[in-house]
Backbone bond lengths (Angstrom), bond angles and torsions (degrees), N, CA, C in turn:
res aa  C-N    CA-C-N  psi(-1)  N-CA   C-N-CA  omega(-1)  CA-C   N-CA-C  phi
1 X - - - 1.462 - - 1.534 109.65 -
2 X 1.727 117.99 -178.03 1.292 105.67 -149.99 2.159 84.00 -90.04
3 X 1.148 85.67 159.89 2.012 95.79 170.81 1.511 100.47 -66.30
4 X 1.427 113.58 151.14 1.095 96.49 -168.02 1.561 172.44 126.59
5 X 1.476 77.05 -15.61 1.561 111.52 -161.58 1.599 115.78 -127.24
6 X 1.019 99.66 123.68 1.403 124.26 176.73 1.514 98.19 -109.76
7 X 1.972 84.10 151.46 1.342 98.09 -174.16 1.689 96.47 -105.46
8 X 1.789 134.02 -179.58 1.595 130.59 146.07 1.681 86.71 -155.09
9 X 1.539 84.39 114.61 1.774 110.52 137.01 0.948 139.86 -50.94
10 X 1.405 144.87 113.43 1.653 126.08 -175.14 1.796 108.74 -128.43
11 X 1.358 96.17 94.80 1.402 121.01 -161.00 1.377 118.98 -119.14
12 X 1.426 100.79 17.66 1.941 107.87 -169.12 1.696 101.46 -77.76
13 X 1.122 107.08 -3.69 1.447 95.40 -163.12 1.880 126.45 -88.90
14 X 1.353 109.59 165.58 1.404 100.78 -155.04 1.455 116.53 -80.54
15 X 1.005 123.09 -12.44 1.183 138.57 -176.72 1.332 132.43 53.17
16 X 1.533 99.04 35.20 1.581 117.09 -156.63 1.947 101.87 -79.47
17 X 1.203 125.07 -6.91 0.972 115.27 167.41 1.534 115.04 -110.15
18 X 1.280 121.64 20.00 1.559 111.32 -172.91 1.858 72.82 -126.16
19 X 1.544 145.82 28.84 0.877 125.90 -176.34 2.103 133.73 42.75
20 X 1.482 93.31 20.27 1.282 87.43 167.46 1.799 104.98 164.29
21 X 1.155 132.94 -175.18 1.594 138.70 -161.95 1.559 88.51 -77.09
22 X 1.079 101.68 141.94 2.244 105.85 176.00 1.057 90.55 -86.12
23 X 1.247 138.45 -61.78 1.480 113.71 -178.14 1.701 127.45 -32.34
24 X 1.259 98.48 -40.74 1.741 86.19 -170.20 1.839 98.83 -94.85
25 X 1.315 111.47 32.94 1.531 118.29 159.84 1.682 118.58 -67.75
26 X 1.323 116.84 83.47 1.582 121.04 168.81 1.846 121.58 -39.63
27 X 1.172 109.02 118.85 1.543 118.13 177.26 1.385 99.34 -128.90
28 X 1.247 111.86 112.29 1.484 105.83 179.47 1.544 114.65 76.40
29 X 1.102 123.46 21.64 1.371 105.23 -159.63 1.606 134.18 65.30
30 X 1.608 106.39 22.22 1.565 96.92 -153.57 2.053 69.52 -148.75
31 X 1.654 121.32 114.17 0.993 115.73 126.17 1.314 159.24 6.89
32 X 1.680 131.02 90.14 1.717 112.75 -144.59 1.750 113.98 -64.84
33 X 1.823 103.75 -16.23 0.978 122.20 -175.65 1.640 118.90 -61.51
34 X 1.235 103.21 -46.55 1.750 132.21 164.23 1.202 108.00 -60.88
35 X 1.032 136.75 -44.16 0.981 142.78 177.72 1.805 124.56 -66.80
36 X 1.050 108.60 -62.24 1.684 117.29 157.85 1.418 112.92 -50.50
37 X 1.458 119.33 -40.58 1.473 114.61 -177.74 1.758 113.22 -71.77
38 X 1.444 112.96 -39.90 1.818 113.55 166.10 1.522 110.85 -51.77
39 X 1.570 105.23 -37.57 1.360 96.50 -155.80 1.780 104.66 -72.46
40 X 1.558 115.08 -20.86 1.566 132.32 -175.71 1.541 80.36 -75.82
41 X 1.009 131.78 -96.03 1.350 128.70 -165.84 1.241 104.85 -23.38
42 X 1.314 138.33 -76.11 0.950 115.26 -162.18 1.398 146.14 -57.37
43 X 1.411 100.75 -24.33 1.512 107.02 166.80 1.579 131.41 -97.38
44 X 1.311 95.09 23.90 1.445 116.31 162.50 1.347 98.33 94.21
45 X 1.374 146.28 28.90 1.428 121.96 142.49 1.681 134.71 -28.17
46 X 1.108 120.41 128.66 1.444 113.90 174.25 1.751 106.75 -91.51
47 X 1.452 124.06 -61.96 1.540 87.75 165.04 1.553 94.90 -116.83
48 X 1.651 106.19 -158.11 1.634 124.42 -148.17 1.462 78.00 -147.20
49 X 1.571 119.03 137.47 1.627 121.07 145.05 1.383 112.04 -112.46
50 X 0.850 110.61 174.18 1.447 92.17 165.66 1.936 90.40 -172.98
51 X 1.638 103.76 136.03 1.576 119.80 -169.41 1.466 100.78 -111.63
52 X 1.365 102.31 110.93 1.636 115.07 149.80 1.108 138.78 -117.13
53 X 1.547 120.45 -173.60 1.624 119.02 -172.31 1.733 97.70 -82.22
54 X 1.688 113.97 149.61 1.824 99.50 -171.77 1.523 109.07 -56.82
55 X 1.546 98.83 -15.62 2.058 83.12 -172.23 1.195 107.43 -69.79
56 X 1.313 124.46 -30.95 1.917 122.08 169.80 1.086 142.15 -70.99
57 X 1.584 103.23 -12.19 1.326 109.16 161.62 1.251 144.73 -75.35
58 X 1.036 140.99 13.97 1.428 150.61 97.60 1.390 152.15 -27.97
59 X 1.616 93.31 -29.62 1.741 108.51 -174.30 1.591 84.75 -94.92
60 X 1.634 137.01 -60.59 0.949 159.09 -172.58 1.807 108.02 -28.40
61 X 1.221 92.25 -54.16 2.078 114.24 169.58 1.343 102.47 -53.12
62 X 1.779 128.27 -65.48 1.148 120.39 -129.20 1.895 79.52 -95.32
63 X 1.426 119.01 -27.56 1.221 125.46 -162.69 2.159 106.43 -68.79
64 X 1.189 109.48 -51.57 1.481 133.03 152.67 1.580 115.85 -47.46
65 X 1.371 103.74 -42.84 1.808 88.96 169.24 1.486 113.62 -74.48
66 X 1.514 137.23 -18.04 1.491 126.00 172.70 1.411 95.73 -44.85
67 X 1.247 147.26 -13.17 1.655 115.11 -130.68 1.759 83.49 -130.42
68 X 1.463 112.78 -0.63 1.538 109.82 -163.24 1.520 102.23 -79.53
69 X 1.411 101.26 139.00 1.871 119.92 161.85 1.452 112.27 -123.74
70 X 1.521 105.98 171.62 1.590 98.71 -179.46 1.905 105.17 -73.73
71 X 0.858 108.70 146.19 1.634 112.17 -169.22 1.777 127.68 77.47
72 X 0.980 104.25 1.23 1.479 107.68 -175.78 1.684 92.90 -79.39
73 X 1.735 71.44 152.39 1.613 94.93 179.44 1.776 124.93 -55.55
74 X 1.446 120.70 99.11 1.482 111.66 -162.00 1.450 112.95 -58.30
75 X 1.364 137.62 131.99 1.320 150.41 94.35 1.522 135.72 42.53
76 X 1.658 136.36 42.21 0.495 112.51 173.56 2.123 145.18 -86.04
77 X 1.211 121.70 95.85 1.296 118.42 -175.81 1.240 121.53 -72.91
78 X 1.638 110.67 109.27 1.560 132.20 165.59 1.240 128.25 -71.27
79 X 1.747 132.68 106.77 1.161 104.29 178.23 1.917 113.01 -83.82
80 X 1.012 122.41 -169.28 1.849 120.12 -159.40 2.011 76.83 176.58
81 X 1.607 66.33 122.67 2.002 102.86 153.70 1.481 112.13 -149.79
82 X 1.935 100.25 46.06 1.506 99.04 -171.06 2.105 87.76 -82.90
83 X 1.389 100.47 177.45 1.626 99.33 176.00 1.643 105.24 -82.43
84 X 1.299 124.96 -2.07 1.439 111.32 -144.92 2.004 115.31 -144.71
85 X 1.199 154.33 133.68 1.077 120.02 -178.62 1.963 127.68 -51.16
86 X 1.836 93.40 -37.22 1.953 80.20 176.77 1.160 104.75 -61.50
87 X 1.475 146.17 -35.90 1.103 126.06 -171.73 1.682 131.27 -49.56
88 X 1.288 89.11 -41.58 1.770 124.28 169.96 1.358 108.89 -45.89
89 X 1.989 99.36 -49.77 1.986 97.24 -159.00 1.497 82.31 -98.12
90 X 1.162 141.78 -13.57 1.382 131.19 151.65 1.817 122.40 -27.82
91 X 1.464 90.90 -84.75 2.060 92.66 156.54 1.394 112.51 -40.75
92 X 0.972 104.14 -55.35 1.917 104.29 -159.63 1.999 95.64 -45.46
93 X 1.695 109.25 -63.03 1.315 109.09 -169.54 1.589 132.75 -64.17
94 X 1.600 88.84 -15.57 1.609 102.70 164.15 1.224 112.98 -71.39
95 X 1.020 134.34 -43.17 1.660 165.22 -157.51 1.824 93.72 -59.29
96 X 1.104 87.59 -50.50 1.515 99.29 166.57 1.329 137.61 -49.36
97 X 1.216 101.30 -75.11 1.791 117.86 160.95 1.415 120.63 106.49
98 X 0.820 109.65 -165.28 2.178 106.35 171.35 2.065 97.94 66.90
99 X 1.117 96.40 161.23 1.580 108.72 174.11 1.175 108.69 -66.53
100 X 1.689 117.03 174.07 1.344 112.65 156.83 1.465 123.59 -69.35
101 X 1.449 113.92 129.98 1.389 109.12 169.76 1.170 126.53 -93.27
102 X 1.878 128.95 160.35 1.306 131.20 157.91 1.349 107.62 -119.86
103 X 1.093 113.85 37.13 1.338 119.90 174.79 1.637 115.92 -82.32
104 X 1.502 116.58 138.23 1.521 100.35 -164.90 1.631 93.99 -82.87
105 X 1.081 125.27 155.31 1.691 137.46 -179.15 1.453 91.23 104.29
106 X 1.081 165.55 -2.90 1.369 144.37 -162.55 1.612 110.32 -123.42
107 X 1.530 91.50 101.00 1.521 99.60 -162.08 2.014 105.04 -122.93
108 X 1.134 111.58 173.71 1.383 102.41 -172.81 1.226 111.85 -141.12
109 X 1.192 157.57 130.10 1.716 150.03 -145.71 1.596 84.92 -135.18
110 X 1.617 107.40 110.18 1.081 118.98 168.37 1.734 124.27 -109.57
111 X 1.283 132.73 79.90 1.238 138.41 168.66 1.573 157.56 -79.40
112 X 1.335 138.64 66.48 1.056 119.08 -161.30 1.364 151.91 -9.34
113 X 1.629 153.50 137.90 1.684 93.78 -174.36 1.030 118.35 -122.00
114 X 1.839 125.78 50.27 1.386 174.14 -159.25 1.541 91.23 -113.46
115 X 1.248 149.74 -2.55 1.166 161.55 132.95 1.415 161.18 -45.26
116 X 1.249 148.29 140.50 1.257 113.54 170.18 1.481 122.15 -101.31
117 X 1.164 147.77 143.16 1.646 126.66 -174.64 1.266 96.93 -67.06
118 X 1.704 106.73 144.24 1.455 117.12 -179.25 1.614 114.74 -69.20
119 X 1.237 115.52 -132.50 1.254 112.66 175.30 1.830 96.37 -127.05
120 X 1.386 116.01 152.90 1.264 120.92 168.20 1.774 111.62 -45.65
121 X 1.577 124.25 -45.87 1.281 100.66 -179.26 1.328 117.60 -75.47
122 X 1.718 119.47 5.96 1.600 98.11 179.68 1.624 97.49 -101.15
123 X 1.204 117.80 -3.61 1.492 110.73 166.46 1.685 122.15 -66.26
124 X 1.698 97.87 -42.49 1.313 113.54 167.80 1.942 108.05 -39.52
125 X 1.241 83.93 -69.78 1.551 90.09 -173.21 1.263 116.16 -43.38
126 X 1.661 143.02 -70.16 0.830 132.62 158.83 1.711 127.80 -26.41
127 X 1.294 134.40 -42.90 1.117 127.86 -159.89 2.114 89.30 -92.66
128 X 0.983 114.18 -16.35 1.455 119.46 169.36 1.752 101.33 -66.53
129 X 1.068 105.17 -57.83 1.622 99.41 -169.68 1.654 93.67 -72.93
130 X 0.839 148.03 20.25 1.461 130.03 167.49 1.785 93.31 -112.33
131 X 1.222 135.06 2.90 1.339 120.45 -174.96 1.628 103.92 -72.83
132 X 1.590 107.36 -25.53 1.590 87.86 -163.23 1.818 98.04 -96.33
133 X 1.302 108.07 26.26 1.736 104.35 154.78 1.584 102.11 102.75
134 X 1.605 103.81 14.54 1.497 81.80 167.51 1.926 121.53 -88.81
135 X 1.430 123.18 171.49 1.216 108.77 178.91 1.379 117.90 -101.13
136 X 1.138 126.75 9.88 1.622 111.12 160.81 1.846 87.66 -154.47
137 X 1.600 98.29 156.70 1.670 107.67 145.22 1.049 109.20 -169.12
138 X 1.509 101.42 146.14 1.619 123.43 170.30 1.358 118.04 -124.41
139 X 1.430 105.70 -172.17 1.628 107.22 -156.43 1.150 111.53 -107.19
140 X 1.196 107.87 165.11 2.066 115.53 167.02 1.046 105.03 -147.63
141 X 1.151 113.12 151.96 1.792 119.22 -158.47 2.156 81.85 -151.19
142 X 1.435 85.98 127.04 1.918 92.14 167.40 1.837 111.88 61.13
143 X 1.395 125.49 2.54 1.019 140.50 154.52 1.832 97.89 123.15
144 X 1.318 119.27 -4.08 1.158 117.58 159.39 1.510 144.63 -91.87
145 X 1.682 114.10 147.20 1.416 121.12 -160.69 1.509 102.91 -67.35
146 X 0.952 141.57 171.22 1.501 144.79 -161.17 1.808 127.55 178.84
147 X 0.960 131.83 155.93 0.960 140.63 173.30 1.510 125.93 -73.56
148 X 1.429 133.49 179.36 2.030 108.99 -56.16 0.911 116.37 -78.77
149 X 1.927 124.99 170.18 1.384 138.05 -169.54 1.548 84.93 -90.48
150 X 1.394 102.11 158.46 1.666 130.38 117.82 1.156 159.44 -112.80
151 X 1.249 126.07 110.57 1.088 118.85 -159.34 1.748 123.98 -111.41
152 X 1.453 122.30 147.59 1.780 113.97 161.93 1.163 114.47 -61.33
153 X 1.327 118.21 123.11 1.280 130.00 -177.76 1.677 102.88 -33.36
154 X 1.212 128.06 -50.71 1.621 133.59 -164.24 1.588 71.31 -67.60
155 X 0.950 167.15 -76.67 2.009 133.32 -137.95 1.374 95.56 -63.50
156 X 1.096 136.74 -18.69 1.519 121.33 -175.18 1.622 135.76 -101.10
157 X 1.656 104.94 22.21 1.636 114.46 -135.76 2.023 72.35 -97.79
158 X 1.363 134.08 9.89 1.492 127.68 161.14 0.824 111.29 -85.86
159 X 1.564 144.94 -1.65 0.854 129.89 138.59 1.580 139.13 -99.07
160 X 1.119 105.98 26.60 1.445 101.14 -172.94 1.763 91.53 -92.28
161 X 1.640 108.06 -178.25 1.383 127.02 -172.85 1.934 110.09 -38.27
162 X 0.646 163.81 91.01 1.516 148.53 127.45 1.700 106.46 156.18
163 X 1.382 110.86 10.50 1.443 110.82 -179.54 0.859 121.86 -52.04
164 X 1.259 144.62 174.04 1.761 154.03 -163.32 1.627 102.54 179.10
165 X 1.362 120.92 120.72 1.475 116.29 -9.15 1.784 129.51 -86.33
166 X 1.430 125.06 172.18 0.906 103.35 -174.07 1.536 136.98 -21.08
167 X 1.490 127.25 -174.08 2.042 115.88 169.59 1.323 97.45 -97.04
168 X 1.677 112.77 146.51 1.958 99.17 159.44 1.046 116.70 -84.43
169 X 0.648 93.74 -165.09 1.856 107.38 176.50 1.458 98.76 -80.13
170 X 1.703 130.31 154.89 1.434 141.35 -157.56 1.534 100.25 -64.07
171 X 1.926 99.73 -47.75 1.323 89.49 -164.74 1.739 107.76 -92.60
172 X 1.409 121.30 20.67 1.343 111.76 152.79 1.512 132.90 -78.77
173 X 2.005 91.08 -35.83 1.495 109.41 179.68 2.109 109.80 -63.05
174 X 0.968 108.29 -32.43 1.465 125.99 -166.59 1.680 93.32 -79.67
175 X 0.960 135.80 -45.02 1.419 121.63 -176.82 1.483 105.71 -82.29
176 X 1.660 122.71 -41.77 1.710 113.39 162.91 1.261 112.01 -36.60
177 X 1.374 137.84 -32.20 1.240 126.75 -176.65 1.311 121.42 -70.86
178 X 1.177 134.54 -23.03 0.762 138.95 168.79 1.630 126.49 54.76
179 X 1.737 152.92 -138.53 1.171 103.24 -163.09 1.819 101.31 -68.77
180 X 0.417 103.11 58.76 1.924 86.79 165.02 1.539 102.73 -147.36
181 X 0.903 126.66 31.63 1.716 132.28 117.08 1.539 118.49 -122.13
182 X 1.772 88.01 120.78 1.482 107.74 174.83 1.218 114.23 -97.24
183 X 1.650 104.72 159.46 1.622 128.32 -164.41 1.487 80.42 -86.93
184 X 1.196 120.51 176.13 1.674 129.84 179.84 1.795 98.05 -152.65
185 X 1.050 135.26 64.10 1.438 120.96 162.58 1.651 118.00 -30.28
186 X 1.333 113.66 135.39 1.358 109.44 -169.91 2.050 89.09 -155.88
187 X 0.969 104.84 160.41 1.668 125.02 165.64 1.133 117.01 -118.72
188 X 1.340 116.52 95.84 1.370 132.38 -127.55 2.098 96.89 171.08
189 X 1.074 117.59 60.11 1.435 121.47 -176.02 1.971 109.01 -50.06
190 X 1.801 96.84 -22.17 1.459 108.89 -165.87 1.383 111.38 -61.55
191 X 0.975 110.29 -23.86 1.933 127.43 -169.59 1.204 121.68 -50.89
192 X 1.989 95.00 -39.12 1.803 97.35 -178.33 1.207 111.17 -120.91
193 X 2.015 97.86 36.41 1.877 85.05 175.11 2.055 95.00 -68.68
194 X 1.591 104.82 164.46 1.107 107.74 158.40 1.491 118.82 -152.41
195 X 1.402 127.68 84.08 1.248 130.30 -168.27 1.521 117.58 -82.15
196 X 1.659 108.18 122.89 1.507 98.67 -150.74 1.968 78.06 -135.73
197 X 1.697 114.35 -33.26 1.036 79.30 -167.68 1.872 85.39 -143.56
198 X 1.285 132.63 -168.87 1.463 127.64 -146.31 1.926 91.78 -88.65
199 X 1.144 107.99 -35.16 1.730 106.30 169.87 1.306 109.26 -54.20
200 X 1.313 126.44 -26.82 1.746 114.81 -168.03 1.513 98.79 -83.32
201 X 1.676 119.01 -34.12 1.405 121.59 -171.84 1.655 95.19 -79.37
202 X 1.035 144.13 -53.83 1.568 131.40 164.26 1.130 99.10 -36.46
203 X 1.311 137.59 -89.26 1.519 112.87 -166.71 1.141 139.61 -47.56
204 X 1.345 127.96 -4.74 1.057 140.55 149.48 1.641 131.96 -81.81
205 X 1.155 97.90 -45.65 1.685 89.03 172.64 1.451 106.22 -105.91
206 X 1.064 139.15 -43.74 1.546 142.28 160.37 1.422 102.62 151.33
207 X 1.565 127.75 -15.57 1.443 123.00 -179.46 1.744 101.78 -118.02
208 X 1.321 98.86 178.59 1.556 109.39 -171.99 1.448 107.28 -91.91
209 X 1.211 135.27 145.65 1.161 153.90 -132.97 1.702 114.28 -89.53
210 X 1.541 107.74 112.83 1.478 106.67 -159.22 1.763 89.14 -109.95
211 X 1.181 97.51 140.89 1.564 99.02 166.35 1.670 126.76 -125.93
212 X 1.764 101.43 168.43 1.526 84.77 -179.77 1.117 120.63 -96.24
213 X 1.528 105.73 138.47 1.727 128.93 -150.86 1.905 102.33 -87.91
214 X 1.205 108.07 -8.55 1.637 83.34 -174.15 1.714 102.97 -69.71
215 X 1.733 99.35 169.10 1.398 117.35 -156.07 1.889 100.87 -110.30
């Protein structure tokens, strides 16, 4: 994968209609939270943020350290009581640090975690279509838009500390761009899971949505 790359989680949310935190949504027995964090590791993230509500930030730490080795990509957990998601990927990109870059390699994997991680070749793909200089792309699978973006750090420098005017929301900033965020067709059905409420997780795994209970 490209050098370079940072991952952001966007996990602040309350989860008052899926009856409980999406992160501690079991797939397989494996946490969605755990799950997004292997999938950053694996394709070579250097660090991980990841934004939650403050009550999760605690479980989120101890839940993210199962997954630690010597060299793995460190962990950073944000808490967020912004009202809104930019507010959220606001923290998350500060969280980060360093200026904005235009440096080519400096890319950012931004994902909900209401999601499933895609597969490594649709990451490929995307970070391929950004070689010839565009600043973000994401996928579509069956003629639909889908999950997660990537972006050059320089598309995101509205949200860092003291910007004016406020940040939009991801998917406002991503259509301002206009052509320089590309669509990425991929086969990859994973793109448009979107689990929002306990029917979407039945349809997906076939039972209703168990989560992990430690406190």
């Amino acid at each position: 994968m490209a050098p370079g790359l940072d991952a952001i989680v966007l996990a602040a949310g309350t989860g008052r209609r899926m009856g409980g935190a999406k992160g501690r949504i079991l797939i397989g027995g494996v946490s969605l939270a755990r799950r997004h964090l292997r999938e950053a590791r694996v394709v070579g993230c250097r660090r991980v943020v990841i934004v939650a509500s403050p009550e999760e930030c605690a479980w989120l730490t101890r839940e993210c350290a199962l997954d630690a080795t010597e060299g793995a990509a460190p962990v950073i957990v944000v808490s967020s009581s912004a009202p809104d998601q930019a507010g959220s990927l606001a923290l998350a990109v500060q969280a980060l640090g360093g200026p904005p870059s235009t440096a080519l390699g400096e890319f950012v994997l931004i994902t909900p975690i209401d999601t499933l991680p895609v597969s490594t070749a649709t990451l490929a793909s995307l970070l391929d279509a950004l070689a010839a200089g565009a600043l973000a792309a994401t996928p579509t699978c069956e003629g639909r838009g889908g999950h997660p973006a990537i972006l050059r750090r320089a598309a995101l420098a509205r949200y860092r500390r003291g910007s004016a005017p406020p940040a939009p929301p991801l998917r406002e900033l991503l259509t301002s761009l206009g052509p320089l965020r590309v669509r990425v067709p991929v086969d990859d059905p994973d793109v448009l899971t979107d689990l929002d409420t306990p029917e979407d997780v039945t349809r997906l795994t076939g039972a209703p949505p168990r989560f992990c209970s430690e406190v």
